[in-house]
C-alpha positions as CSV (number, residue, x, y, z in Angstrom):
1,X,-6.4,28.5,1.4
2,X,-6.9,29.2,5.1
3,X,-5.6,32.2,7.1
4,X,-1.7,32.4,7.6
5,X,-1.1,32.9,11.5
6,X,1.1,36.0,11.8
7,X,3.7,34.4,13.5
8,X,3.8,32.0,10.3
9,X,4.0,35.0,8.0
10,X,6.7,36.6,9.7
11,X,8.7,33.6,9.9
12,X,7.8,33.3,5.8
13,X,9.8,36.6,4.3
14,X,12.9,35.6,7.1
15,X,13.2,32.2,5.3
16,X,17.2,32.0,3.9
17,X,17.7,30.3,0.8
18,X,20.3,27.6,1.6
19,X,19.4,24.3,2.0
20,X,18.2,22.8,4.7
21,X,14.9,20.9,6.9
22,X,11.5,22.6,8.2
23,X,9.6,21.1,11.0
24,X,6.1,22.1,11.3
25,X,4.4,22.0,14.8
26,X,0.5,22.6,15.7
27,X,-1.2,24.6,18.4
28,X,-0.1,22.1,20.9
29,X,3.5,22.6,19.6
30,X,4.0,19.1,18.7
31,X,5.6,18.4,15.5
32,X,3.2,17.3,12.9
33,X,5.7,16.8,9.9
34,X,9.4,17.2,8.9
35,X,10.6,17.6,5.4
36,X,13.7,19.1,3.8
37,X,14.5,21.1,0.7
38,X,17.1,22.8,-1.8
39,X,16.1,25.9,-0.8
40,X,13.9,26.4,2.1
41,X,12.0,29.8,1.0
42,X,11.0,28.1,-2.2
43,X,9.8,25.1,-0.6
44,X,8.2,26.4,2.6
45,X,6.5,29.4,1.1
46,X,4.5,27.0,-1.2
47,X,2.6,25.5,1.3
48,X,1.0,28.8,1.9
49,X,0.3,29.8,-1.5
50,X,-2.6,28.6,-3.8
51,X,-4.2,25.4,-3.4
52,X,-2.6,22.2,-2.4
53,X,-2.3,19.7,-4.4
54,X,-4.2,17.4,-2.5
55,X,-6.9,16.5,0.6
56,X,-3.6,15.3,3.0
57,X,-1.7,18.2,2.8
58,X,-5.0,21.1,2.7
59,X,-5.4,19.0,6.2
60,X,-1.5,19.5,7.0
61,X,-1.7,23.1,6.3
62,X,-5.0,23.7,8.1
63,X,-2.8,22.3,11.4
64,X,0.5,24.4,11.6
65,X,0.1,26.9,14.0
66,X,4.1,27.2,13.9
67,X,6.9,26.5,12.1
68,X,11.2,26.3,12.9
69,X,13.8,25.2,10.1
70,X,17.5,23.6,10.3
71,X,19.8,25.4,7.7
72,X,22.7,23.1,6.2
73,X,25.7,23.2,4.1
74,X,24.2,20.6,1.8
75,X,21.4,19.1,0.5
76,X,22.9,16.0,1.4
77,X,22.9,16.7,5.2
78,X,19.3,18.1,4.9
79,X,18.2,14.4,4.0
80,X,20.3,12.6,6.6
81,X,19.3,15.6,8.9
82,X,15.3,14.5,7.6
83,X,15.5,10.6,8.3
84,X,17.0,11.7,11.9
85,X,14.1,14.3,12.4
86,X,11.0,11.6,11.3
87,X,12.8,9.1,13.0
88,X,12.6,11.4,16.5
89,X,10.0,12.8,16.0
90,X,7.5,10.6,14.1
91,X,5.1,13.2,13.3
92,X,1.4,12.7,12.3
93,X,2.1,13.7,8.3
94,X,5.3,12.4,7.7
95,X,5.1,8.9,5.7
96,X,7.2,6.3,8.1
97,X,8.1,2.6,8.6
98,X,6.5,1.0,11.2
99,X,8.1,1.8,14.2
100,X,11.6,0.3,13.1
101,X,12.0,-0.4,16.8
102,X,10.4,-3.7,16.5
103,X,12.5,-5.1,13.8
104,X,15.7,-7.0,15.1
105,X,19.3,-6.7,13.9
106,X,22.1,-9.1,14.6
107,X,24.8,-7.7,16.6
108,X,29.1,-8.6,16.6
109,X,30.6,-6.3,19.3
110,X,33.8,-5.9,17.2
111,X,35.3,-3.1,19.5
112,X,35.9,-6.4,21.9
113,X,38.8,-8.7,22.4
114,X,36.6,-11.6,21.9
115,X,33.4,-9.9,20.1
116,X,29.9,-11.5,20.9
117,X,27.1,-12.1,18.7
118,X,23.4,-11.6,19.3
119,X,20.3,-10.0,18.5
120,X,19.7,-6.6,19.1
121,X,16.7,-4.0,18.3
122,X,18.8,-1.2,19.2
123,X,21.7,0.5,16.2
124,X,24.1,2.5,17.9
125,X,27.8,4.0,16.7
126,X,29.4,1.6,18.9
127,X,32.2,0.3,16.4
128,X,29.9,-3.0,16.4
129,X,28.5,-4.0,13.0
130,X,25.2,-4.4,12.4
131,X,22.9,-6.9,10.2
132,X,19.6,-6.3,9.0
133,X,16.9,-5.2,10.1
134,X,15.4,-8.8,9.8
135,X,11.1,-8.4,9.5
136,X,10.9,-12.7,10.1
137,X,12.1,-13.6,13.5
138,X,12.1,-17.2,13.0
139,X,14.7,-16.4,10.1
140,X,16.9,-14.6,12.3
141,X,16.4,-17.6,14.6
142,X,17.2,-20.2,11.9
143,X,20.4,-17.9,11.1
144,X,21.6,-17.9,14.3
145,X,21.4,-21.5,14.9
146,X,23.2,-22.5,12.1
147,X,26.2,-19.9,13.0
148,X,25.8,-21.8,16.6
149,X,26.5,-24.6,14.5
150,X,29.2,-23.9,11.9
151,X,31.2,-21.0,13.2
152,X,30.6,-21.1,17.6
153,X,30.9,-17.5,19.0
154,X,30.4,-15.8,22.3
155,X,27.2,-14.9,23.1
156,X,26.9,-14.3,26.8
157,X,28.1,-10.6,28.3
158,X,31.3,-11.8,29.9
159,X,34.2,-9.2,29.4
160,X,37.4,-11.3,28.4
161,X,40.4,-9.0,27.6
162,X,43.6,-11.5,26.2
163,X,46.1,-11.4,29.2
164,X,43.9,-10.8,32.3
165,X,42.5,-13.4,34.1
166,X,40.4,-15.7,32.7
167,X,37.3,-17.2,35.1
168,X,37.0,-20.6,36.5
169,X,34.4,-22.6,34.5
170,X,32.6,-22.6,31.6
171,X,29.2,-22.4,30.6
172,X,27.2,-25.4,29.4
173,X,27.5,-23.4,25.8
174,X,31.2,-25.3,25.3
175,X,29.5,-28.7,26.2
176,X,27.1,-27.9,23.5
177,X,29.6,-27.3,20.7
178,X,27.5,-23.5,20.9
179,X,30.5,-21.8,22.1
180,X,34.4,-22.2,21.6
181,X,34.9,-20.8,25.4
182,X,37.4,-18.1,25.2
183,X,36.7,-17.4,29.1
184,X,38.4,-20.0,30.2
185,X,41.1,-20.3,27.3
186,X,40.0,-22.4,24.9
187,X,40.8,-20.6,21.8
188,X,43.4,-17.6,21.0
189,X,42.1,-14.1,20.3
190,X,43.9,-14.8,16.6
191,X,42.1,-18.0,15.7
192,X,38.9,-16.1,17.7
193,X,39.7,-13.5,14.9
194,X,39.0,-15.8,11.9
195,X,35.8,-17.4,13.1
196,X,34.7,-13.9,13.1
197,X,36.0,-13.0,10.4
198,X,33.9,-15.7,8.5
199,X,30.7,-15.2,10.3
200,X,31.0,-11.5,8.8
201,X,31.4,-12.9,5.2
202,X,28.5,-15.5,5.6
203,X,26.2,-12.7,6.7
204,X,27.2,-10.5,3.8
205,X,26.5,-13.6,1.3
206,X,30.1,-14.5,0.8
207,X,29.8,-18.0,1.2
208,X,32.4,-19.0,-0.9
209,X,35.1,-16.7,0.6
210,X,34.2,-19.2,3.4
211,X,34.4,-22.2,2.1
212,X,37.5,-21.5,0.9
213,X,39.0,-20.7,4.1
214,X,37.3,-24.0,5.8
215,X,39.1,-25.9,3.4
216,X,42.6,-24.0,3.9
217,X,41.9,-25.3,7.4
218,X,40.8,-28.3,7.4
219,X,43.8,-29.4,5.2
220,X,45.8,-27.9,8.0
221,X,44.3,-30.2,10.4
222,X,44.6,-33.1,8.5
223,X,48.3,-32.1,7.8
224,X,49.3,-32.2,11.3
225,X,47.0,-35.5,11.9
226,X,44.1,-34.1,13.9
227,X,41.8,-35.6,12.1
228,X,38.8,-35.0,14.5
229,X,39.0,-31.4,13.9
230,X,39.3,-31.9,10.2
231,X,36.3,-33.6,10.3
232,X,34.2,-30.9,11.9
233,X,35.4,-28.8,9.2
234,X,34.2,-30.9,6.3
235,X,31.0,-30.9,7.6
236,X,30.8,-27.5,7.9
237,X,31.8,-26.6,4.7
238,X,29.0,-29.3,3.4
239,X,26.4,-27.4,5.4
240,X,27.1,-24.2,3.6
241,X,27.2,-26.1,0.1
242,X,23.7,-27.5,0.8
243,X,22.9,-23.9,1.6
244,X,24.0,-22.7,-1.6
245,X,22.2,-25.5,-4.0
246,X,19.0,-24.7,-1.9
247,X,18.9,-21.1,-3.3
248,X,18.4,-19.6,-6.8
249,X,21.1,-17.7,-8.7
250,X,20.1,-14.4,-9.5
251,X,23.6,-12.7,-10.5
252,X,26.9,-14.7,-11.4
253,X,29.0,-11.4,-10.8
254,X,28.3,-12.5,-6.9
255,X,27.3,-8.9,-5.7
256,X,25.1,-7.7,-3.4
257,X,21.5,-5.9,-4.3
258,X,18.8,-4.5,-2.9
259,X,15.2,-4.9,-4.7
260,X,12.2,-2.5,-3.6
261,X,8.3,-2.7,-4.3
262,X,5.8,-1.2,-2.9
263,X,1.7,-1.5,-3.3
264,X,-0.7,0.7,-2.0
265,X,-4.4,0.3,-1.4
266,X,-6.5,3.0,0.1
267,X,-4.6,3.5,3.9
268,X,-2.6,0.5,3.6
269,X,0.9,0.4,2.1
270,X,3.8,-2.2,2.4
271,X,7.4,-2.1,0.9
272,X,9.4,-5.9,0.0
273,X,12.7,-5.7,0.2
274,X,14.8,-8.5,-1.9
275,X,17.9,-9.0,-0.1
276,X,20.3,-10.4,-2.9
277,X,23.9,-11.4,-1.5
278,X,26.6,-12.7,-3.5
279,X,24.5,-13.1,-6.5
280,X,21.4,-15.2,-4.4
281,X,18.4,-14.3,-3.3
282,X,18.9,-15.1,0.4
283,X,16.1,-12.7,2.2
284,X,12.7,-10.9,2.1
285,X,11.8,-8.2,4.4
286,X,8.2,-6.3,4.7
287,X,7.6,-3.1,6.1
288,X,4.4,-1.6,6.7
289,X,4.2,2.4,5.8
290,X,2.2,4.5,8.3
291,X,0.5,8.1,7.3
292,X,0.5,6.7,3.4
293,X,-3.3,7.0,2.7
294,X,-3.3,9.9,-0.8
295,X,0.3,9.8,-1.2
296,X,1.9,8.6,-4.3
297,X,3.8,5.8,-4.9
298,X,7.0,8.3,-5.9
299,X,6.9,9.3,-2.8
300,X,6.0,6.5,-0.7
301,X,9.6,5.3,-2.7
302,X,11.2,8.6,-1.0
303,X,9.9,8.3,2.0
304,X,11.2,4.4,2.3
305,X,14.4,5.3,1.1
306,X,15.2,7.9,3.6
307,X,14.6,6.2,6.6
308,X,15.9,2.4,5.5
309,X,19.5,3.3,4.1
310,X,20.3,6.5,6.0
311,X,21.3,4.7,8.6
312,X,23.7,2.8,7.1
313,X,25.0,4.9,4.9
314,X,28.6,3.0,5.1
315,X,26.9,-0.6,4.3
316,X,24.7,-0.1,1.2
317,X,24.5,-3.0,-1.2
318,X,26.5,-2.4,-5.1
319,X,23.0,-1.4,-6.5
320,X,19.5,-1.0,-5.6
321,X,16.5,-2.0,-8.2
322,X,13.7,0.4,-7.5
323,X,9.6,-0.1,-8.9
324,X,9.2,3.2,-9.4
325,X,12.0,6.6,-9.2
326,X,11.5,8.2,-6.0
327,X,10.4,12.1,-5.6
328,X,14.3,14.0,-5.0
329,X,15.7,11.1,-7.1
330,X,19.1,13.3,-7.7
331,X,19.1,14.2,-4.7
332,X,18.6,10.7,-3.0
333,X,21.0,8.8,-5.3
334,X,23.9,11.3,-4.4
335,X,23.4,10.4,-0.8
336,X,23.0,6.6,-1.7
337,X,26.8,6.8,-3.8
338,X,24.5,6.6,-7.2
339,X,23.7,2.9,-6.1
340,X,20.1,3.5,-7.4
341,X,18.4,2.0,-10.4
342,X,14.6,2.0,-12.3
343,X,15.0,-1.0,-14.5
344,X,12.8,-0.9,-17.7
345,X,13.1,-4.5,-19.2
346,X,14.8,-7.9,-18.5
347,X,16.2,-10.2,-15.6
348,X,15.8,-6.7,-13.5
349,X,12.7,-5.7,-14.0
350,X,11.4,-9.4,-13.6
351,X,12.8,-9.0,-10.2
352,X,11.3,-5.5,-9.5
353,X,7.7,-7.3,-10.0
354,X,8.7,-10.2,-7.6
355,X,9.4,-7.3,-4.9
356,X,6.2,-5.5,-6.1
357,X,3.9,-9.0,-5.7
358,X,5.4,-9.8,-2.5
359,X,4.1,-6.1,-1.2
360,X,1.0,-6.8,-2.5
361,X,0.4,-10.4,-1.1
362,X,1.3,-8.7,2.3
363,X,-1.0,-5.8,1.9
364,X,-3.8,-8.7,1.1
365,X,-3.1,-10.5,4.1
366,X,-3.4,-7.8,6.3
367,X,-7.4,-6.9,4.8
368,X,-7.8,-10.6,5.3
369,X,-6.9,-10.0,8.7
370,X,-9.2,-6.3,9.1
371,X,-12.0,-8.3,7.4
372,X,-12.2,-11.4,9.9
373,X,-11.7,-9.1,13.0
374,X,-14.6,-6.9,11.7
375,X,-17.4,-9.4,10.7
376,X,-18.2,-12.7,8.4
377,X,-18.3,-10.6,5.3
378,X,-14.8,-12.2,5.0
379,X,-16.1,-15.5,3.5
380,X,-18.4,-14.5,0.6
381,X,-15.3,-12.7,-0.6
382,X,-12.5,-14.8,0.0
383,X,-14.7,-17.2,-2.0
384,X,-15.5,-15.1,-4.8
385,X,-11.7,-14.5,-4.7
386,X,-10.7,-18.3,-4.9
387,X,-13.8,-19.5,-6.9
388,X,-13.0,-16.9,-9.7
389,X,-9.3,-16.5,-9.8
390,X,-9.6,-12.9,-9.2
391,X,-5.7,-11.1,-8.6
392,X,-7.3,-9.5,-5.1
393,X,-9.6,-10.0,-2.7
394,X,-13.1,-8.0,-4.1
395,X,-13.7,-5.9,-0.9
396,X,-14.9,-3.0,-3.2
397,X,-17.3,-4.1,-6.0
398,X,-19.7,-2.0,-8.1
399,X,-22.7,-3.5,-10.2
400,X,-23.9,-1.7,-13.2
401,X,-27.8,-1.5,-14.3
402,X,-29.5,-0.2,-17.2
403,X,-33.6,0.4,-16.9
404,X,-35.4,1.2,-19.7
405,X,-39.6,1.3,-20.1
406,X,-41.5,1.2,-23.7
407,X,-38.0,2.5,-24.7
408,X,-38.1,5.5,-23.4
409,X,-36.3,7.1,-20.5
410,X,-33.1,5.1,-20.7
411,X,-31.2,5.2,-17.3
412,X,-28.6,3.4,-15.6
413,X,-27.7,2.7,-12.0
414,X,-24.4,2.2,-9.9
415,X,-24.3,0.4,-6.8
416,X,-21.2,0.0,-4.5
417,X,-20.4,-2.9,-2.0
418,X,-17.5,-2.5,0.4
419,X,-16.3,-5.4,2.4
420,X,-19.9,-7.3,1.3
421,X,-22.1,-4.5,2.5
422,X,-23.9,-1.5,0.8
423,X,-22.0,1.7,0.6
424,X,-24.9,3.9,-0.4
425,X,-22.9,7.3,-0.5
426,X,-21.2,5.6,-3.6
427,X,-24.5,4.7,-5.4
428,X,-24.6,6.2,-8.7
429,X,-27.2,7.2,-11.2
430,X,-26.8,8.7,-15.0
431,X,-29.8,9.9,-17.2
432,X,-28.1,8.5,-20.8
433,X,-28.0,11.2,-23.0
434,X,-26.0,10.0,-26.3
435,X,-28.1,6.4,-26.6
436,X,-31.3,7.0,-28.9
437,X,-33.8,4.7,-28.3
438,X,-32.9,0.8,-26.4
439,X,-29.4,0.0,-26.7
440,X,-28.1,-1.6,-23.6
441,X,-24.7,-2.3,-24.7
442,X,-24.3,1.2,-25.8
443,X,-25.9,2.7,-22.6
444,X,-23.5,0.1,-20.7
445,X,-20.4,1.7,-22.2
446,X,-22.0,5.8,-21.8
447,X,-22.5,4.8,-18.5
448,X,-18.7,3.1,-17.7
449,X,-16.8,5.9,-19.0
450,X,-18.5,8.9,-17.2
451,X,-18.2,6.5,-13.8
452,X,-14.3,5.8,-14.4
453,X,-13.2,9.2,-15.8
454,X,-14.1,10.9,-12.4
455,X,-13.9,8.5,-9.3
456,X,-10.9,8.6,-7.2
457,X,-8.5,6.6,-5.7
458,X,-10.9,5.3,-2.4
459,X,-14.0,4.7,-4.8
460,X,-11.9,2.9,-7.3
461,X,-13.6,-0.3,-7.7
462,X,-12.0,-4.2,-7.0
463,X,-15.2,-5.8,-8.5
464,X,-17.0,-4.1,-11.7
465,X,-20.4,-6.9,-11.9
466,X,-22.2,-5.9,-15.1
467,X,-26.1,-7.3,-15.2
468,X,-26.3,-9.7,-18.1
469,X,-24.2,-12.3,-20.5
470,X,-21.2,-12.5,-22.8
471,X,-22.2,-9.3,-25.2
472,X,-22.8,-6.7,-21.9
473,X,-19.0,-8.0,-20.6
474,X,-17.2,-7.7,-24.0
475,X,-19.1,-4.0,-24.3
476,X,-17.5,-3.7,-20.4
477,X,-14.3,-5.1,-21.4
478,X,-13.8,-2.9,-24.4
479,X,-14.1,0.4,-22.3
480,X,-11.6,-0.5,-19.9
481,X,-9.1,-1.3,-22.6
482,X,-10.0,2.0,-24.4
483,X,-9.8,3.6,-20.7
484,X,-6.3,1.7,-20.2
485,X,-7.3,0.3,-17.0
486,X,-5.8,-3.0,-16.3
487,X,-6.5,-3.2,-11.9
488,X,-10.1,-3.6,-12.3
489,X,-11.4,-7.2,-12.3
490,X,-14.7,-7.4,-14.5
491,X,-17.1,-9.9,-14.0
492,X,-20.9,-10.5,-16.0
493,X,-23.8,-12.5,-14.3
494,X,-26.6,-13.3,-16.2
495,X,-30.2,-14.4,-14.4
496,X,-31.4,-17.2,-15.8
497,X,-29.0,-19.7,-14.3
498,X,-26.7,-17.3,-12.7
499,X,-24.1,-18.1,-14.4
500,X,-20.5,-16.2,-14.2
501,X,-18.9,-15.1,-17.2
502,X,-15.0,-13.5,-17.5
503,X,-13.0,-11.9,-19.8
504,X,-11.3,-14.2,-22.5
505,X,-13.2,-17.3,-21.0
506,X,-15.7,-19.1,-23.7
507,X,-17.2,-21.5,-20.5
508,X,-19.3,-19.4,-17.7
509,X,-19.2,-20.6,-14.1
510,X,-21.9,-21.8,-12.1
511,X,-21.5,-21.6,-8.3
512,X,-23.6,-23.7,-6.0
513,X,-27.0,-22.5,-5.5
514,X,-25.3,-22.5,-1.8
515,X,-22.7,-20.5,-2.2
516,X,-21.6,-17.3,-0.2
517,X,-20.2,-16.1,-2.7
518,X,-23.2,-16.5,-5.4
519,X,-25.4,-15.0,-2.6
520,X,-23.3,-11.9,-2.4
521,X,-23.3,-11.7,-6.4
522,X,-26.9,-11.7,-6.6
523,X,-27.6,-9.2,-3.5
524,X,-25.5,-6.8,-5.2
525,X,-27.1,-7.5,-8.7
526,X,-30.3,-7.4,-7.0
527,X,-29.7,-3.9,-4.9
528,X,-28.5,-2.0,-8.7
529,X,-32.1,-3.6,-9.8
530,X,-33.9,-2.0,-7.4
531,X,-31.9,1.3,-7.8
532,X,-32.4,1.3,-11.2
533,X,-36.3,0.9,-11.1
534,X,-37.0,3.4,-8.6
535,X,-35.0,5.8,-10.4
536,X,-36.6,5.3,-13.6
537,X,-40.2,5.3,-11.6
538,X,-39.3,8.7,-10.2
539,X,-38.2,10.2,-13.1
540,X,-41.1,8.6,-15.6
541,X,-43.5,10.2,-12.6
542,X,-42.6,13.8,-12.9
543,X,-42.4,13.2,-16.7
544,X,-46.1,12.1,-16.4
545,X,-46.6,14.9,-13.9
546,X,-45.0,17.8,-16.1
547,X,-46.9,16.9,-19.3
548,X,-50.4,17.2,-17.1
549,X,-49.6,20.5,-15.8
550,X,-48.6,22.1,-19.4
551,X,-52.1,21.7,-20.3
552,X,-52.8,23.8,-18.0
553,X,-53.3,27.3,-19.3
554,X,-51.6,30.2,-17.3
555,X,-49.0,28.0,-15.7
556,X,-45.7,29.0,-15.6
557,X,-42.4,26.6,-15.4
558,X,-41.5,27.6,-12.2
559,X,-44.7,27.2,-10.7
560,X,-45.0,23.8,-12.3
561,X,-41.8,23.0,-10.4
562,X,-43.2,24.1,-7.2
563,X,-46.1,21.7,-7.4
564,X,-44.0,18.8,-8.5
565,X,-41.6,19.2,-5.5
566,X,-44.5,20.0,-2.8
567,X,-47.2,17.2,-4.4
568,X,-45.4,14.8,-5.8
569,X,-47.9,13.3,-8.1
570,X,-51.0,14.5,-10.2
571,X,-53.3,12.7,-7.7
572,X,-51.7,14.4,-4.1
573,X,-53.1,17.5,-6.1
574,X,-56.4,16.3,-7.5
575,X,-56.8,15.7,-3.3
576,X,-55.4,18.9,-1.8
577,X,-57.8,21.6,-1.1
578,X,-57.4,25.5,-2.5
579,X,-55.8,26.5,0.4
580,X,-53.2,23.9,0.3
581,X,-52.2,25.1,-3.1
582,X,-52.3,28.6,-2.6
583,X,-50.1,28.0,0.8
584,X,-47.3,27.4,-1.9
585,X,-45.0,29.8,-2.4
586,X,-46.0,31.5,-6.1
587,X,-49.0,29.9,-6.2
588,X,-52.3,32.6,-5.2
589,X,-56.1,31.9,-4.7
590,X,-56.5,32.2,-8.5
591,X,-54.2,29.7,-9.5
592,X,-55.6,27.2,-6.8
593,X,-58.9,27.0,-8.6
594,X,-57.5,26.5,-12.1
595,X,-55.3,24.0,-11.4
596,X,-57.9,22.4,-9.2
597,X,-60.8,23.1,-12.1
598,X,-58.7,21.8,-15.1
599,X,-58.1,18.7,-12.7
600,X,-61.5,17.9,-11.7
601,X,-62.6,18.3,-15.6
602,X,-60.2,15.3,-16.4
C-alpha cells in the first residue's frame, strides 16, 4: 500500500458517518473518481487500508493526492447526488456511458400553448417531456416521419399563444400535410391538445389507446359527412395496425420493460438495452462503457444503472430485467421504486440473453473495426471465424505442444497469438511432472489445467489449437468441462492433411491449401513446435552437461551450476583455457586443471 499524504490522513479520522459521496482529486486537483456510500468513514477509510482488491483501483489509490466528500440525508440522494457528480465531472476511474451527449432524445415543449416536437441532445427540467435517449439515428428519423405522417405537429420555433395575433402565412410544412398550422389558425389549441396527447401515447407504446381514439374520431367525421377527413383517419389508424403486426408480442399485460445485458472483453464493454412498450419489443439501444477494463460485470450493471435511469427518475418503465444483480442492489432498487428484476428461468431470462447477445455482437463489431484499422491480420481471422462457426472472432488463440525424446524429458509448450501475431510475453513452458514415461494425452491435460487455473482475464484465450487428432481434442475437451469453462472455443489440427477437428463433430474440415485462415493455423502450430524443441534441447543439454561434470571428482553442485551458466555446453569447456575457468567466480587454479584434465582424458 503506498504512503497516505498527510493531508489525506487528516481528512481520514474527520470522516462523519452519515451517508453521503467522496470525490477523489490528484496532484493536479482534477477529479479522478466519484463514488458514494452508506457511511462515508467505512467506505473511504478502506481505500487506504490493506491491499486492493485489484490492479485498477492499486492505480486509483496510487493517484489521490486529495480528497472532499458531500454528506446527505439519505443513501438515496448520495446515488442521485453520484450519477450528477460522474456525469459533471467524468473522471478518469469512474465507469461511464459514452458521453451521453451524443445520444438524441425527442423533445414535446408541453409548457407551450401549441407544444413543438423535435430532436434534441440536451435534457433539461423545462416541463417538456422527453423520449429516449435513441443510440440509432435513422430510427429516430423513421419515428419522426411517421408522426409527420399520422399525427402533424409543430416543429418550427414560432411562439403562438391562443388569443394573440396570429402571423400572416404559413410555412410550406401545411402544404405538405407535415404540419396542421396553428400560426395561422388552422386548428384550436383543444383539438391541438389531442394530437398531442396521442403522439405521447404512441411514443410510450400505447398504440391501441390510439387507435381507439382515431376511430372515436373518424366516426365523428363521418357523422357530420366530412368524409375527407374521415378518410385520413382510417388510414392512419391502418398505418399503426401494420405497425403493430410487424412486431413480436413479448407481454399480453401491455406494460412497459426495460431489458439490460452487458458483455465485456478486455477494455471493451457495451450495454443493450430492450425497450419493450405495451407488451412489444419496439427498440434496441447500445451504449459503449468507458474506464471498464478489470471491473466486474456487477458493477459495470451499477455503474449503467446510475447514470441511465437517474435522470428520469419520474419515467421508469413497470419493470426492468437485469443479466446480472448490480453491486448496491438494495440500494439501487429503492431509488428505481423496486422496478428491478434478475430473472432465473423462462420467457424472462430468454429475453435477458437476447439483451446479452446483442452487447456482444456490438462489442464484436467494434474489434472488427480496431482489427481493420490496425493491419490485415483481420482476414485470417474473420475466416477462421466464419469457416469454423466459432461464437467470436479468435483474436486471442493459444496452441499447445508436447515434445518428448527416447521418452524421456517430457515437456510441453504454450504459444499465444493476438490479433494473428506472436505475443511472446504469453509463451508458456511446463516441465511435466505427474506423466511417467510418453503419454501425450495425459501430458496434454497436466499441461491444460496448470495453464487455465492461473491466467487472468487479458490472457484468457479465444482460440485453444491443440497439435494433433480426435483423441488429443477429446483429452482437451474433457479438462475444460472438468474446469467448467464454457467461453473457450477448442480446436485440434492434425499434420498429415491439416485437417480441423471440433468438439462433438465426427467429420474434420479441410480448408483450402490457400487459405488465410489455414496459414494462420499452421504458423501458430508451427511457432509452439519450434518452442517446444528448443526447450526440450535446452533442457536435455544441461541434463547431458550435469551428468559429465558429476564424474568429476571434487566438484561441488554449485560450482557445477556456475560452469553450466557461464559455458553452456561440455565442449565451450573442453575449449576454454585455465584461466578462463578459474576467472569464474568459485572456481580457483586447482579446479581449472581438473576439470580441464578429466576433460581431455575423455
Amino acid at each position: 500500500m503506498a504512503k497516505v499524504p498527510k493531508k489525506i490522513k487528516d481528512k481520514l479520522i474527520l470522516l462523519p458517518d452519515s451517508a453521503g459521496v467522496y470525490i477523489y482529486r490528484n496532484s493536479s486537483d482534477k477529479v479522478i473518481y466519484v463514488g458514494k456510500s452508506k457511511v462515508l468513514k467505512n467506505r473511504v477509510r478502506s481505500y487506504f487500508s490493506g491491499k486492493p482488491a485489484d490492479g485498477k483501483t492499486q492505480e486509483l489509490v496510487s493517484k489521490i493526492a486529495d480528497l472532499d466528500y458531500i454528506v446527505t440525508t439519505t443513501e438515496e440522494q448520495a446515488l442521485i447526488l453520484e450519477a450528477n457528480l460522474i456525469k459533471k465531472y467524468r473522471p478518469k476511474y469512474n465507469i461511464m456511458l459514452k458521453d451521453d451527449k451524443q445520444y438524441p432524445f425527442i423533445k414535446i415543449t408541453l409548457k407551450e400553448d401549441f407544444p413543438r416536437i423535435f430532436v434534441t441532445r440536451d435534457m433539461k427540467k423545462d416541463g417538456s417531456r422527453y423520449f429516449g435517449p435513441y443510440t440509432d439515428s435513422r430510427a429516430i428519423r423513421k419515428t419522426l416521419r411517421l408522426l409527420e405522417w399520422i399525427f402533424p405537429m409543430k416543429t418550427c420555433s414560432r411562439i403562438i399563444e391562443e388569443g394573440k395575433p396570429l402571423y400572416k402565412r404559413a410555412c410550406m410544412n401545411l402544404q405538405m400535410g407535415k404540419c396542421p398550422a396553428p400560426c395561422v389558425g388552422k386548428i384550436t389549441k383543444a383539438e391541438y391538445k389531442k394530437t398531442v396527447k396521442n403522439v405521447i401515447n404512441f411514443l410510450n407504446g400505447r398504440n391501441q389507446d390510439v387507435i381507439d381514439d382515431l376511430i372515436l374520431q373518424m366516426n365523428l367525421h363521418s357523422q357530420k359527412m366530412e368524409f375527407e377527413e374521415a378518410a385520413r383517419k382510417r388510414d392512419r389508424i391502418a398505418d399503426i395496425q401494420k405497425l403493430n403486426k410487424s412486431r413480436n408480442l413479448f407481454f399480453t399485460d401491455q406494460k412497459n420493460r426495460d431489458v439490460i445485458g452487458i458483455y465485456q472483453e478486455d477494455k471493451l464493454a457495451a450495454a443493450s438495452v430492450l425497450k419493450i412498450l405495451s407488451g412489444k419489443l419496439l427498440n434496441k439501444e447500445i451504449y459503449v462503457l468507458e474506464n471498464s477494463a478489470g471491473s466486474t460485470l456487477s458493477s459495470l450493471m451499477s455503474a449503467f444503472l446510475k447514470q441511465y435511469y437517474v435522470p428520469k427518475l419520474d419515467s421508469l418503465p413497470h419493470r426492468i430485467l437485469l443479466q446480472e444483480k448490480p453491486d448496491e442492489f438494495t440500494s439501487l432498487n429503492k431509488l428505481l421504486h423496486n422496478k428491478l428484476e434478475n430473472p432465473q428461468r423462462g420467457e424472462r431470462k430468454s429475453l435477458v440473453k437476447i439483451a446479452k447477445d446483442n452487447a456482444f455482437n456490438f462489442v464484436e463489431e467494434q474489434k472488427l473495426k480496431y482489427l481493420r484499422k490496425s493491419d490485415r491480420t483481420i482476414f485470417p481471422i474473420k475466416e477462421l471465424k466464419d469457416k469454423l462457426g466459432l461464437t467470436k472472432l479468435p483474436r486471442k488463440m493459444v496452441c499447445l505442444d508436447i515434445s518428448t525424446i527416447q521418452g524421456t524429458d517430457t515437456v510441453s509448450s504454450l504459444v499465444f497469438f493476438e490479433n494473428g501475431k506472436p505475443k511472446k510475453k504469453n509463451y508458456r513452458h511446463y516441465i511435466i511432472k505427474t506423466v511417467q514415461g510418453q503419454d501425450d494425452f495425459a501430458s496434454m491435460a497436466e499441461t491444460m489445467n496448470r495453464y487455465l487455473l492461473k491466467i487472468n482475464e487479458q490472457e484468457k484465450p479465444d482460440l485453444i489449437v491443440i497439435d494433433g487428432g480426435k483423441g488429443q481434442l477429446s483429452s482437451a475437451q474433457a479438462i475444460l468441462m472438468e474446469l467448467e469453462i464454457d467461453d473457450i472455443a477448442l480446436i485440434s489440427l492434425a499434420k498429415r492433411l491439416e485437417e480441423v477437428y471440433l468438439p462433438g463433430k465426427t467429420e474434420s474440415i479441410i480448408l483450402p491449401r490457400s487459405s488465410s485462415a489455414l496459414r494462420l493455423l499452421v504458423n501458430l502450430r508451427d511457432e509452439a513446435h519450434r518452442f517446444a524443441i528448443t526447450f526440450h534441447r535446452k533442457r536435455r543439454s544441461k541434463r547431458t552437461l550435469q551428468s559429465e561434470l558429476d564424474k568429476i571428482g571434487g566438484i561441488g553442485e554449485k560450482t557445477k551450476f556456475t560452469l553450466l551458466k557461464e559455458f553452456g555446453s561440455i565442449e565451450n569447456i573442453k575449449n576454454a583455457t585455465i584461466a578462463e575457468l578459474s576467472d569464474v567466480k568459485g572456481i580457483g587454479e586447482k579446479s581449472a586443471k581438473l576439470i580441464l584434465g578429466y576433460l581431455s582424458s575423455e
